[in-house]
C-alpha positions as CSV (number, residue, x, y, z in Angstrom):
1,X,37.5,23.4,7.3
2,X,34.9,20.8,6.6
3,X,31.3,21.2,7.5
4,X,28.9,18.7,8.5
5,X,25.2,18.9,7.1
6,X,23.3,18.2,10.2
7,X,19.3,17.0,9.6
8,X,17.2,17.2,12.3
9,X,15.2,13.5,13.4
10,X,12.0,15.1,12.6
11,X,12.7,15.8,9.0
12,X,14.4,12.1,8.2
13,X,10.6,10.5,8.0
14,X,9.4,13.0,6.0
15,X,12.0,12.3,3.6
16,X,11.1,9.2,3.8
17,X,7.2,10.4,2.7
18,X,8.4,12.3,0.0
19,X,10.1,9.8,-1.6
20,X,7.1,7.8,-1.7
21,X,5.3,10.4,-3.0
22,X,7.9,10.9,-5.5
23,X,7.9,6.8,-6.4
24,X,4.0,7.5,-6.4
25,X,4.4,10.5,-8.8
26,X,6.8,8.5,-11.2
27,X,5.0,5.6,-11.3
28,X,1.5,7.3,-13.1
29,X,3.9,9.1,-15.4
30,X,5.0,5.2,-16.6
31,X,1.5,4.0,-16.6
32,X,0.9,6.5,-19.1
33,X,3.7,5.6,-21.3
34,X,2.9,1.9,-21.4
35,X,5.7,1.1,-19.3
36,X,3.3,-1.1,-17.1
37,X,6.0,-3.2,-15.3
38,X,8.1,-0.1,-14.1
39,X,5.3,1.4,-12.9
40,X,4.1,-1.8,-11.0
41,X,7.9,-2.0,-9.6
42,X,7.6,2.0,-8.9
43,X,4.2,1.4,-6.4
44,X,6.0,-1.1,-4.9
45,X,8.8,0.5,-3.8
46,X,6.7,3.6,-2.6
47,X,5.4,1.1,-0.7
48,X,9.2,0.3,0.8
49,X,9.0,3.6,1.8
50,X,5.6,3.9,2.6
51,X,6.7,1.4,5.7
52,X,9.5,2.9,6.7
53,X,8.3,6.5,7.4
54,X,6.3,6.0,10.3
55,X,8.4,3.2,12.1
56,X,11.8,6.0,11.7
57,X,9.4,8.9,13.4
58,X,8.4,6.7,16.2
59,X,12.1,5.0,16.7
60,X,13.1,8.8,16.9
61,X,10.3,9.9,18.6
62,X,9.0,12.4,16.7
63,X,5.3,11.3,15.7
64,X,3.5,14.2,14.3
65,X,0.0,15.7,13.0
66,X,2.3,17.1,9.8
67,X,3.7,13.8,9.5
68,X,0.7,11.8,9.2
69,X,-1.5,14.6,7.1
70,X,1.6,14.5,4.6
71,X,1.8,10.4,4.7
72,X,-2.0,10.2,3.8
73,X,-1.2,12.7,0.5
74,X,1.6,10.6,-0.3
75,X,-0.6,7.7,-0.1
76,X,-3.6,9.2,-1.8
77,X,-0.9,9.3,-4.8
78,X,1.0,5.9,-4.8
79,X,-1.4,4.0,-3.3
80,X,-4.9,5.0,-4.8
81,X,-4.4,7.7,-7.7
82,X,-1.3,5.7,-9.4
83,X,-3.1,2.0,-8.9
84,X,-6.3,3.8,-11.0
85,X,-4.1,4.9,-13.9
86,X,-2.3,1.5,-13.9
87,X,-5.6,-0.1,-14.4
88,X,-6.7,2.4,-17.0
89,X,-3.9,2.3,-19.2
90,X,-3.0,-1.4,-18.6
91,X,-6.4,-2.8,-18.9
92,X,-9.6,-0.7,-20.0
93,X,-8.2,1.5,-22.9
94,X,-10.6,-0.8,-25.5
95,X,-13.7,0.2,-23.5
96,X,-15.3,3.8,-23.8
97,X,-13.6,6.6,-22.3
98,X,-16.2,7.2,-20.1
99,X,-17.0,3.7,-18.5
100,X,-12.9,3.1,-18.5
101,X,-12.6,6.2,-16.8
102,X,-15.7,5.3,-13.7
103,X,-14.2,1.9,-13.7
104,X,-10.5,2.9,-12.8
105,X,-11.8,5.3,-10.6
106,X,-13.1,2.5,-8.2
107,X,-9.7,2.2,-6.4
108,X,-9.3,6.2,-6.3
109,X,-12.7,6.6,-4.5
110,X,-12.3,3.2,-2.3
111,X,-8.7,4.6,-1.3
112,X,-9.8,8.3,-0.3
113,X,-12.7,7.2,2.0
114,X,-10.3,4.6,3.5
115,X,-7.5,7.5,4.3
116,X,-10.1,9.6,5.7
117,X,-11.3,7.3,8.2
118,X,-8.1,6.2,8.8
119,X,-7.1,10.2,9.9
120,X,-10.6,10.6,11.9
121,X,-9.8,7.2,13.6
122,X,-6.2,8.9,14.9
123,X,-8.1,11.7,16.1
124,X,-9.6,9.6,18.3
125,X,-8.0,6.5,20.0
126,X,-5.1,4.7,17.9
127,X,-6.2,1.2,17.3
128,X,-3.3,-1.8,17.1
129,X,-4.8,-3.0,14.1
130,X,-5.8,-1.7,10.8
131,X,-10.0,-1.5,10.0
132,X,-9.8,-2.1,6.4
133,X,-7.1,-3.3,3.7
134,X,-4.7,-0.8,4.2
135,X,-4.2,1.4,0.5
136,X,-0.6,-0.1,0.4
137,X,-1.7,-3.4,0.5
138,X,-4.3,-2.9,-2.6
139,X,-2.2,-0.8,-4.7
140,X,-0.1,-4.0,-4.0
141,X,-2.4,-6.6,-5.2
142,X,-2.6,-4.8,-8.5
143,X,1.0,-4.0,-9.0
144,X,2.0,-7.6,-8.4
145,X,-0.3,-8.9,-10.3
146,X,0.8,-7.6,-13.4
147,X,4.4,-8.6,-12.4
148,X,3.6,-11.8,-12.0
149,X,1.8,-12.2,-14.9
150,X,4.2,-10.9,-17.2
151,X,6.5,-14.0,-15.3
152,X,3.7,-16.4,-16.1
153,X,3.2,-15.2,-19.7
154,X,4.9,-12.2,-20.7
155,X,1.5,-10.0,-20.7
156,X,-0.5,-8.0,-18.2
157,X,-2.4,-10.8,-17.2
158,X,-6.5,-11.6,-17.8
159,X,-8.6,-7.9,-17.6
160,X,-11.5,-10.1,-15.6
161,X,-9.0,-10.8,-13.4
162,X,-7.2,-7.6,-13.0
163,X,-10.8,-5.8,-12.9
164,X,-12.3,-8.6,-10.5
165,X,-9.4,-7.6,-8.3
166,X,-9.8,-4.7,-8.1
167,X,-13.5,-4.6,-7.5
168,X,-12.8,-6.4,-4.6
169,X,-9.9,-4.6,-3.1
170,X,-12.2,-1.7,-3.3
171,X,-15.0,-3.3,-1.1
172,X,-12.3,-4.8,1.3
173,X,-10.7,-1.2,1.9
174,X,-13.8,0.4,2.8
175,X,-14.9,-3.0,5.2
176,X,-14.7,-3.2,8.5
177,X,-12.3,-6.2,8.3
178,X,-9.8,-6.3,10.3
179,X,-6.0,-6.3,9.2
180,X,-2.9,-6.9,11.2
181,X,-0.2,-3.7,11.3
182,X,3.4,-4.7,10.3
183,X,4.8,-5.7,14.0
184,X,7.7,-3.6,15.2
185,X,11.4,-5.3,15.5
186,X,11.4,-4.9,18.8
187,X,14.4,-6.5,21.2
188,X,15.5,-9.5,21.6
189,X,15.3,-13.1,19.8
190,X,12.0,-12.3,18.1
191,X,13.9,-9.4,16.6
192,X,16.0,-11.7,14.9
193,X,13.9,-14.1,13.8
194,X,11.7,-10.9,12.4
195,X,14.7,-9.5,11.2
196,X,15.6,-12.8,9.3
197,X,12.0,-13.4,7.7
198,X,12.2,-10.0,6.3
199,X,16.0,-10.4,4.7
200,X,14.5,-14.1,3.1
201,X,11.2,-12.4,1.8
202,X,13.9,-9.4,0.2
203,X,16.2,-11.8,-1.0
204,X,13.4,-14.0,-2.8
205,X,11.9,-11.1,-4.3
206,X,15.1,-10.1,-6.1
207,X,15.7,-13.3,-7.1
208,X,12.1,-14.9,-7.8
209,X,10.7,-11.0,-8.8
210,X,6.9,-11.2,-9.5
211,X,6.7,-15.0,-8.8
212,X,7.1,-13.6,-5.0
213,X,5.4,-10.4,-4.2
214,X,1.9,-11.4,-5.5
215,X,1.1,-14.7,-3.7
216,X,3.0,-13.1,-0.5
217,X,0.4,-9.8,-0.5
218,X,-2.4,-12.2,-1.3
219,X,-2.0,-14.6,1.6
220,X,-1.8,-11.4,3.9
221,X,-5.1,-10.2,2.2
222,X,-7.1,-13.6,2.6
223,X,-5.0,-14.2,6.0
224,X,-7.4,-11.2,7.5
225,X,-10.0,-11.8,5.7
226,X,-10.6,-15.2,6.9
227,X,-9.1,-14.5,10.2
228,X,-11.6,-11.7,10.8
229,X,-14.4,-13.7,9.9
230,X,-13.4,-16.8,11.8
231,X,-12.3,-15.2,15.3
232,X,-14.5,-15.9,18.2
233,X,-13.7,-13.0,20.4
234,X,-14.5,-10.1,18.1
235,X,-13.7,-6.2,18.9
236,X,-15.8,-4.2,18.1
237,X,-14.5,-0.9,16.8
238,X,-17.2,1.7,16.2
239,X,-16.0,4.9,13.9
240,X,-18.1,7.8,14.1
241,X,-18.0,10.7,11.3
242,X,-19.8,13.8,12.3
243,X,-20.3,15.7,9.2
């Protein structure tokens, strides 16, 4: 007689978590070995995941403290402590230990405050948009990056430009600039057309590879940037820390 393994709905997203955590986990391990292109490709399918976790617990309806508390490790890993060794290894290995070692940790620091205020600001009332370049996002930018310049010219790309980068993700995550969420699918015609946008961008990125993903996250990043800066009818979103 055959049994069935049944998983409960609330468990699926935090498979989901864990296997970012896990892409997270792998992807410093590669850094370390030089392998700077898997480790790139590794963030960025964390990041798959990463999306997916939270979307699966609210279609199931099972949105949780755990949940999110476990999310924000998994992003504290893939998304912060993985982007900082890429950098490291990838980019400041010539300078001294030391002043490689504060530089990469820009991202780590930038990442953890942005988290945190991102947990407080749950605690309170759940905004529609995001105050800050989400962590995904930056650990993004720096991923793609080096895949797309090892498209362009077969290397990891200029060290201004990779350090520039991330010296200004850094500031952008702890900003108060506003950033769109991913939308849901919803029902309906716009469901299909959001459905098809997202089956073109997948298709062109495993065709097209790191000619796609970096000018795609960076149009998102200057998108709300600009968009922030430009809109006349600003909210204003206070966030208070008591310490």
């Amino acid at each position: 007689m055959k049994r069935r393994l049944k998983i409960k709905k609330n468990v699926i997203p935090s498979i989901f978590t864990l296997v970012n955590l896990f892409f997270g986990f792998m992807a410093i391990i590669t850094a370390a070995q030089g392998e700077f292109q898997k480790a790139a490709w590794l963030i960025i399918a964390a990041a798959l995941f990463d999306a997916l976790d939270g979307k699966l617990a609210r279609l199931f309806g099972v949105p949780s403290r755990f949940g999110m508390e476990f999310d924000s490790i998994a992003d504290m890993v893939s998304f912060c402590t993985a982007p900082a060794i890429l950098v490291y290894f990838a980019y400041l290995q010539n300078l001294m230990p030391l002043v490689a070692a504060v530089i990469s940790f820009i991202p780590l620091l930038a990442g953890g405050v942005r988290l945190a205020r991102f947990n407080v600001s749950q605690d309170e009332t759940p905004l529609p948009i995001f105050i800050g370049l989400p962590t995904p996002a930056a650990a993004l930018v720096i991923s793609s990056f080096i895949l797309f310049s090892f498209s362009v010219r077969n290397d990891v790309g200029d060290p201004r430009i990779a350090i520039s980068l991330m010296f200004g993700l850094a500031l952008l995550m702890i900003s108060h600039i506003r950033y769109s969420k991913i939308p849901e699918l919803g029902n309906g015609r716009k469901a299909v057309i959001k459905l098809i946008v997202i089956v073109l961008m997948a298709v062109a990125t495993v065709f097209w590879r790191g000619y796609v993903v970096f000018p795609g996250i960076v149009l998102y990043v200057v998108w709300g940037l600009v968009n922030s800066l430009t809109q006349r009818d600003e909210i204003e979103v206070q966030i208070e820390i008591d310490e």
